[in-house]
N, C-alpha and C positions, 0 to 999 in steps of 0.2 A: 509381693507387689505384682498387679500385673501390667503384662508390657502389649499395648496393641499397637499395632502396625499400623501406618498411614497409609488410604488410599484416595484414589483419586476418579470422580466422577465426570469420565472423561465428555460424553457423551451434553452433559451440563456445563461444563468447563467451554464447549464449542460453542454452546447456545448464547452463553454471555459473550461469549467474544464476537458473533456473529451481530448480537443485538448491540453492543457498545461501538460497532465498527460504523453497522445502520444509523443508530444516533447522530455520530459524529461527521458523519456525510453527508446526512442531513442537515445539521446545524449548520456545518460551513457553506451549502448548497443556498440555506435561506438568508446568512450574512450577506452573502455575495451580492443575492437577489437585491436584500432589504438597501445594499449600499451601492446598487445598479451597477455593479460589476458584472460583465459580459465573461461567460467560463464556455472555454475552447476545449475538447477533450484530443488529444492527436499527439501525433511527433509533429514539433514546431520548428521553424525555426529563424531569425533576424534575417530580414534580406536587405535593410539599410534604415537608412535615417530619411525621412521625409519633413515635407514643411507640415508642421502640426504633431510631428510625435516617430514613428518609427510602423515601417511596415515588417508583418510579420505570416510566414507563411504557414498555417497548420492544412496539410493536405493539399487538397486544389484548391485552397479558399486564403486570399488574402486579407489581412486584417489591417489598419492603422489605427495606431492605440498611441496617446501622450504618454500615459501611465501604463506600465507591461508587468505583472507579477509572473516568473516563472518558477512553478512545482515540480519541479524532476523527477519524481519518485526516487525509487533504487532497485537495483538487481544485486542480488547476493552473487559471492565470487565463490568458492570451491578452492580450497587448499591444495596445494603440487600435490597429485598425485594421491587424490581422495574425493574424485569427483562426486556430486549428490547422484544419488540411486533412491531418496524419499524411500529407504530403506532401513538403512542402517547407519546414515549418513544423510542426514535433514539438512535443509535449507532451510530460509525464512517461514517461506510459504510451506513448507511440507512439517514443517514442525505446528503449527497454526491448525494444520487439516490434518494433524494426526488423529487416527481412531481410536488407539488405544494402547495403554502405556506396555510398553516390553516387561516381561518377567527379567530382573537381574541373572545372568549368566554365573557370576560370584558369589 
């Protein structure tokens, strides 16, 4: 029997995730559009209640919206005392934009 070893084509591995991320930005980019939702990019955030909906501040620029959808994103946290180095020791992002897979040490 023979036994081959899996590998990984890393290089092609980023190309698809790069081009399913494009898609997906794009689709939500042209939903928005198609249902005339107004897309703020910034740190935002509630400065009250007005008549007609809720003022809201992204940057210097004040907004008043009835309907508000907030996307938070996320940042990744780092275990006590195993900070990310995108070394040896990947985050979100750093595992996502890896170049190329580690030879096992084992």
């Amino acid at each position: 029997m023979l036994e081959k070893s899996a590998s990984i084509d890393v290089a092609k591995m980023l190309g698809r995730k790069e081009k399913v991320v494009k898609q997906n930005n794009d689709g939500i980019a042209f939903l928005l559009k198609k249902n005339k939702v107004a897309f703020f990019h910034g740190r935002g955030s509630f400065a009250g209640r007005v008549e007609g909906g809720y003022e809201i501040r992204v940057g210097e620029e004040v907004l008043v919206g009835r309907h508000v959808i907030v996307a938070t994103g996320s940042t990744a946290r780092a275990l006590p005392g195993a900070p990310f180095d995108e070394q040896r020791i990947l985050s979100n992002d750093g595992a996502l934009a890896i170049g190329a897979v580690r030879r096992s040490s084992a």
